[in-house]
N, C-alpha and C positions, 0 to 999 in steps of 0.2 A: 585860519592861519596856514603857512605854506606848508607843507607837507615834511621838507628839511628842516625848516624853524623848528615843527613840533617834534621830527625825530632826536633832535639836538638838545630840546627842553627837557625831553624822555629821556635823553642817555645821563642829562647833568641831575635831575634830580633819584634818579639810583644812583651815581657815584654818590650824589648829596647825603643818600639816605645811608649808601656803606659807610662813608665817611663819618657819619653821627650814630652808626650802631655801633663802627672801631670808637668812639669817644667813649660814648655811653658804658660800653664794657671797660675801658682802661679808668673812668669815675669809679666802676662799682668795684675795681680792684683795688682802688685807692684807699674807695670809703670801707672795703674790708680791712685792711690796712691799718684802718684806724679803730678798730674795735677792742675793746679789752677782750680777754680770751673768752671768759662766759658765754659774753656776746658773738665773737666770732664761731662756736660751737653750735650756736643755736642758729643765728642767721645760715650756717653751714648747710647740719640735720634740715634747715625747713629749705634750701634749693635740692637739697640731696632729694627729699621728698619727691618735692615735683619734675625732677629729670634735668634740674640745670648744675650738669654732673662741672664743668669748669670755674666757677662760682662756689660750687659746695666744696673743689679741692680748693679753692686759694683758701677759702675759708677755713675749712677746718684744719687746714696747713697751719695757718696762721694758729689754732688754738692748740694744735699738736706741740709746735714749738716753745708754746707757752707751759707747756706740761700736762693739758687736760686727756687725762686719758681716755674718756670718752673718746676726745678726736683722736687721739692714737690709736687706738681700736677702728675707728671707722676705716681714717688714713690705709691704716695697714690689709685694708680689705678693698680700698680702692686700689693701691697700690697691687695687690693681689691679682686682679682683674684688667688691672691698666681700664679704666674707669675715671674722664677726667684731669689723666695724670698717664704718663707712661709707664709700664708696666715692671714693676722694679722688685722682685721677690726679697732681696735683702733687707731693703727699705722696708718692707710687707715684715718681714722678722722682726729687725729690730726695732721698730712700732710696739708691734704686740706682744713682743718680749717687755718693753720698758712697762709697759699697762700690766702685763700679768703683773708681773713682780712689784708694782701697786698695789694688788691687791683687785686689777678687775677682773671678774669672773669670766666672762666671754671669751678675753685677751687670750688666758691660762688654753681655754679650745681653741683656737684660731692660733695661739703659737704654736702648738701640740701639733694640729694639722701641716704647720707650716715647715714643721723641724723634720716634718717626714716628706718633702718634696727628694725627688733624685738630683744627681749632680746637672750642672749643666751651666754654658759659658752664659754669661751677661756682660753684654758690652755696658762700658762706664759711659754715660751721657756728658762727664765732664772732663772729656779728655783724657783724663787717667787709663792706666791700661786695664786691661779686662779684667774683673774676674772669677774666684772660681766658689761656686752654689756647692755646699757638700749637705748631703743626707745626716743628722743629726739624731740616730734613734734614742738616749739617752734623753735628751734633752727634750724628746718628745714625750716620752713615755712621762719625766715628771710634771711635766705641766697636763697632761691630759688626768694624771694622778689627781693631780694638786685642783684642775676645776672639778673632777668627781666627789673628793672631798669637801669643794662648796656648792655642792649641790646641782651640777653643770649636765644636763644628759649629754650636750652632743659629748662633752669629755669623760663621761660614763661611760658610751658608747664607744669612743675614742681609745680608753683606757682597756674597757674589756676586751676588745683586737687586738693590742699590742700585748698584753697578757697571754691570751690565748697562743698568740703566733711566735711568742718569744723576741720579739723585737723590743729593744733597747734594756735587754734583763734578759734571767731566766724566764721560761713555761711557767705559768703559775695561772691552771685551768680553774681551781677553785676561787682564786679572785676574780678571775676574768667573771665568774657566775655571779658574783658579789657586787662587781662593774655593770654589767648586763641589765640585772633587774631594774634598777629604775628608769632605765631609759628606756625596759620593755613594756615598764607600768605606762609611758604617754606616749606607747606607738611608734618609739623610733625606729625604722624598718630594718637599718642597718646592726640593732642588736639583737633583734629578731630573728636577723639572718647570722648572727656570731653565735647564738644563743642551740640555734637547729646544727650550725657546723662542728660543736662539740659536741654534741647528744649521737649527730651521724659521723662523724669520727673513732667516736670512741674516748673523747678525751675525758670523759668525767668517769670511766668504768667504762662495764662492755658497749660495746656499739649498739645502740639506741634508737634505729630508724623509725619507728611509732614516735618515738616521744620527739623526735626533731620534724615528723611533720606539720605537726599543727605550726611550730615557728613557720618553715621555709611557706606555707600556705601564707600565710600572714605576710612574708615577707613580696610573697610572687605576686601576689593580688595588687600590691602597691607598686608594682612595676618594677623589682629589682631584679635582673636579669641573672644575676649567679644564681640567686634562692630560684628564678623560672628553672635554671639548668638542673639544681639539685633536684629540685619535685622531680623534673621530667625525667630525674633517672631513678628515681623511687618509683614511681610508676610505671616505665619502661620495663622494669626487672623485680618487682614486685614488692620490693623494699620496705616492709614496715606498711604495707598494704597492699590490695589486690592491683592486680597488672592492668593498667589502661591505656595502650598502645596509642588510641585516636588522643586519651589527654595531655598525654606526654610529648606526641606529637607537635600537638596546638602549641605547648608551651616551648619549644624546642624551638619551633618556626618563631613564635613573637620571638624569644630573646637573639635570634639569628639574623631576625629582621633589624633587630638595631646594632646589628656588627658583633654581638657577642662570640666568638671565635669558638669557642669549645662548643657551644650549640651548633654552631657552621658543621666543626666535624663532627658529631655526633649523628648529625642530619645525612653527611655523606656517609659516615660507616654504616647509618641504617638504613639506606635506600640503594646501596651498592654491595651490600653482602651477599657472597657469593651461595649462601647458603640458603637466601631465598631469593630464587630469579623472578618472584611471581608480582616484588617489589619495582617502582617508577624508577628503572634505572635512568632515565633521562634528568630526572632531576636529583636524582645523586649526583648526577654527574654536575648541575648545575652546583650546586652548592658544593662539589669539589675542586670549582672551577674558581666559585667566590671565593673561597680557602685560599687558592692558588694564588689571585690578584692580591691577597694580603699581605703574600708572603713567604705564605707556610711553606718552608722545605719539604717537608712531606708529602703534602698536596703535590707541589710542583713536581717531584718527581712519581708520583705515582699516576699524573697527568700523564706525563713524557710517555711512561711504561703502558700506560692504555692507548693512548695514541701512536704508538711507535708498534705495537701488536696487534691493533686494530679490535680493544676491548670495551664492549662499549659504545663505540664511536666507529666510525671509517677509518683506515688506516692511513695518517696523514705526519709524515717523514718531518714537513715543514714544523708543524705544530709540537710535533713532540719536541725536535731542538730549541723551540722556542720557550718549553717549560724547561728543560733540562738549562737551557744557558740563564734563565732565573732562577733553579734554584741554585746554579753557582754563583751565581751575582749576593745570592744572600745569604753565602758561608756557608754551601754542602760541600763537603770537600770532595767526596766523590764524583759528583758532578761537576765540578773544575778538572778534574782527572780525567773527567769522558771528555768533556769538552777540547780538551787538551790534546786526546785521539782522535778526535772526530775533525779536527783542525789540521791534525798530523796526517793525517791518511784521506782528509776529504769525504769520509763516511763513505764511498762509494758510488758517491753521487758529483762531487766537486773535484775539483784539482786541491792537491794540498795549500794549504796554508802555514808553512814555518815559522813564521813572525809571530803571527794568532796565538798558536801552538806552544810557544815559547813564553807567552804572557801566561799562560792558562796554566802550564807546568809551574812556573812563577809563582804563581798564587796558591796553586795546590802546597807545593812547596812553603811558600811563610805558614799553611797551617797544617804542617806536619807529616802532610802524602809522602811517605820515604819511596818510595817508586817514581811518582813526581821526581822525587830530589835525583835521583840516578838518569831521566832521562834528561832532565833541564843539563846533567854533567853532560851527559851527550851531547847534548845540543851545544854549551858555550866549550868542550873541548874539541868541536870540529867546525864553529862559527854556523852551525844550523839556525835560521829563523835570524842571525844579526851577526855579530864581530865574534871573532874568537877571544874567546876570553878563559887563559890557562889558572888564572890564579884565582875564579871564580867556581871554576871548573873542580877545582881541588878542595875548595871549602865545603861547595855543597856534597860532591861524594864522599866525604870525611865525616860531614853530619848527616850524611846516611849513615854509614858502617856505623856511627857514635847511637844511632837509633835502631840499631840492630837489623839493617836490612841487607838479607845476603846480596841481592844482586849485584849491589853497590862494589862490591872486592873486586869481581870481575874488571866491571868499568874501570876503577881506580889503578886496577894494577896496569890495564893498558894503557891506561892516560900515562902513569909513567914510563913506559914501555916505549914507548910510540909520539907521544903528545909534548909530553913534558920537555923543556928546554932549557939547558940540558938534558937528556933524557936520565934516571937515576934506574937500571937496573938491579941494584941489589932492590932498593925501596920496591920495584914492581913486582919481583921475585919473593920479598918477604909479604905484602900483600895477599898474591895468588895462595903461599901458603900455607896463610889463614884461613882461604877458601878453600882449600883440598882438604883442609883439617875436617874442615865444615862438610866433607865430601859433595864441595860444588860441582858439578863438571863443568860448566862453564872455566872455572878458575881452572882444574884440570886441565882441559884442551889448552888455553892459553898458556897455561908453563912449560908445556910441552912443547906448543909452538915456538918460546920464547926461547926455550934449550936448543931446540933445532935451529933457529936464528944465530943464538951463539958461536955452533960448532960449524957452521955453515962462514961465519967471520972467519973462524980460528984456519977455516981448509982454506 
């Protein structure tokens, strides 16, 4: 046959064949469609099985709606996942809330779990407007209550956390122990690990570091990465047994290896202590670095300050700005404040930047930098860095002084002095002082100026 003939026969019988898999799917929708609920539960459960997760949603959709709470319970765990279904946390609730309050046990744990998600936006897939996911600790704590009392470990388990931690209720460390045990009797790691966090707290009486090893062993052996951090600092520091620096180590790196954050810095505090230089400061340094890329404000700026003094590392100007304007980016406020100088003056290295400078003070300012607030006054009362702006000018120096920060009198009373449009000299004059009160001398010098200005009108 020709070569085109067959590639033409090749392209019709794959559309052929998409064409009859789109059929064959929109039959098996129908024929679910047509199931009484039993049946659609089951036919559900047996695609669920075998991985044919779009199938096993219409399905047990279909027996959800009809009220079987079985597929509500499933539903609500697809739904969970976006498995099958798009991923719909509300939907995931109200499932397993409707099943709990049936009566099925599972539900009771899986609502518990669900009622303690955080807030967060969900768009509406039908058009409606968005909205908003709240954290429900009350509502958690009784249904994880409600599955320990039918005999539910993970809601045992569930239950003796939120006890322990005080969420959704009082502390109440003796139930939480009461919670715990069964789910410690079939190995669930996570009460294992609640069960070592009260013994090494202290919450059931004195602080108990022996008797919460054996937990967090149990818990760390099965991979939970907080019970790795607690051993590795019982062993670190000798806690309830002898010190084993190399085991703590080990444990310290596994939970660090899977992004466990407080392992991360532990790891840097203990290979960068200045107190023993005979330690891998190189890879302190790494794993201060990894700390940094996550985030950590601290990290970042303790970066900056190595790399900016050359501790550690070569001394590299670039680099350090480079931690310092992340850890501003993620709410140091200090570090918005350098940044903000280092903009204004060019560090010594650049021509100034006023604009830059003017964003940085900005932001130091919305959280709280009252030094920030005094010089952004400077900036928008003389148009530094953009437009003059008097009446902007006067709010932020106002909520300095209102935050008790002297320098701010000074500024403010020249703004009125000088700036201000009409100019108000009694206002600038009762300002300064405030600040002579305060025995400014800045405000001093200026009232004085201001007097000499007067009499200098009046000749």
């Amino acid at each position: 046959m020709h070569q085109t003939a067959m590639a033409w026969l090749f392209a019709r019988s794959i559309v052929g064949d998409e064409g009859r898999n789109a059929g064959i799917m929109m039959s098996l929708l129908g024929f679910v469609r047509g199931f009484s609920v039993t049946r659609a539960y089951h036919f559900g459960m047996k695609k669920l099985a075998n991985g044919h997760m779009p199938l096993a949603a219409a399905a047990l959709k279909r027996a959800a709606k009809g009220g079987h709470v079985g597929a509500c319970y499933e539903m609500a765990r697809l739904y969970e996942m976006g498995r099958g279904v798009i991923c719909d946390l509300e939907q995931a609730r109200h499932l397993a809330q409707f099943a709990a309050d049936a009566g099925h046990v599972p539900s009771m744990a899986l609502a518990a779990r669900l009622f303690l998600i955080s807030p967060e936006r969900r768009a509406q897939t039908s058009g409606s407007a968005a909205s908003q996911l709240f954290c429900e600790p009350e509502l958690a704590r009784h249904y994880a209550l409600l599955a320990h009392s039918r005999g539910n470990v993970d809601g045992s388990a569930l239950a003796g956390y939120l006890l322990a931690s005080g969420i959704g209720g009082e502390v109440d460390a003796e139930t939480a122990v009461v919670c715990y045990e069964p789910a410690v009797k079939v190995g669930h790691v996570r009460a294992f690990l609640g069960m070592g966090t009260l013994y090494a707290g202290g919450h059931l009486g004195e602080v108990d570091y022996a008797r919460a090893l054996p937990y967090f062993k149990y818990a760390a052996a099965a991979g939970n990465n907080t019970a790795r951090h607690y051993l590795a600092l019982q062993f670190l520091k000798g806690l309830g047994t002898d010190v084993d620096e190399e085991r703590a180590l080990r444990l310290l790196s596994a939970a660090a290896a899977k992004g466990y954050r407080a392992s991360i810095e532990e790891l840097a505090t203990y290979y960068l202590d200045e107190t023993h230089p005979e330690r891998d400061r190189q890879r302190g340094m790494r794993w201060l670095t990894a700390l940094g890329r996550m985030g950590d404000q601290k990290a970042c700026r303790e970066l900056e300050r190595r790399y900016r003094n050359g501790i550690d590392v070569p001394v590299n100007s670039i680099e350090a700005v480079t931690w310092l304007e992340k850890a501003a980016l993620k709410g140091d406020v200090a570090a918005q404040f350098q940044m903000a100088v280092l903009a204004a003056t060019g560090g010594g290295e650049a021509e100034p930047d006023y604009a830059q400078a003017k964003l940085w003070f900005e932001m130091a300012s919305d959280n709280g930098h009252t030094i920030a607030m005094v010089n952004l006054g400077r900036f928008r009362m003389k148009g530094v860095g953009g437009d003059i702006d008097l009446d902007g000018a006067r709010d932020i120096l106002e909520l300095a002084i209102e935050c008790g920060e002297m320098a701010a009198f000074a500024v403010l009373g020249e703004f009125y002095a000088y700036y201000a449009e009409p100019a108000d000299l009694d206002a600038a004059r009762d300002i300064l002082l405030h600040g002579v009160e305060r025995d400014d001398p800045v405000c001093r010098d200026l009232l004085s100026r201001l007097e000499d200005d007067l009499v200098a009108k009046v000749a």
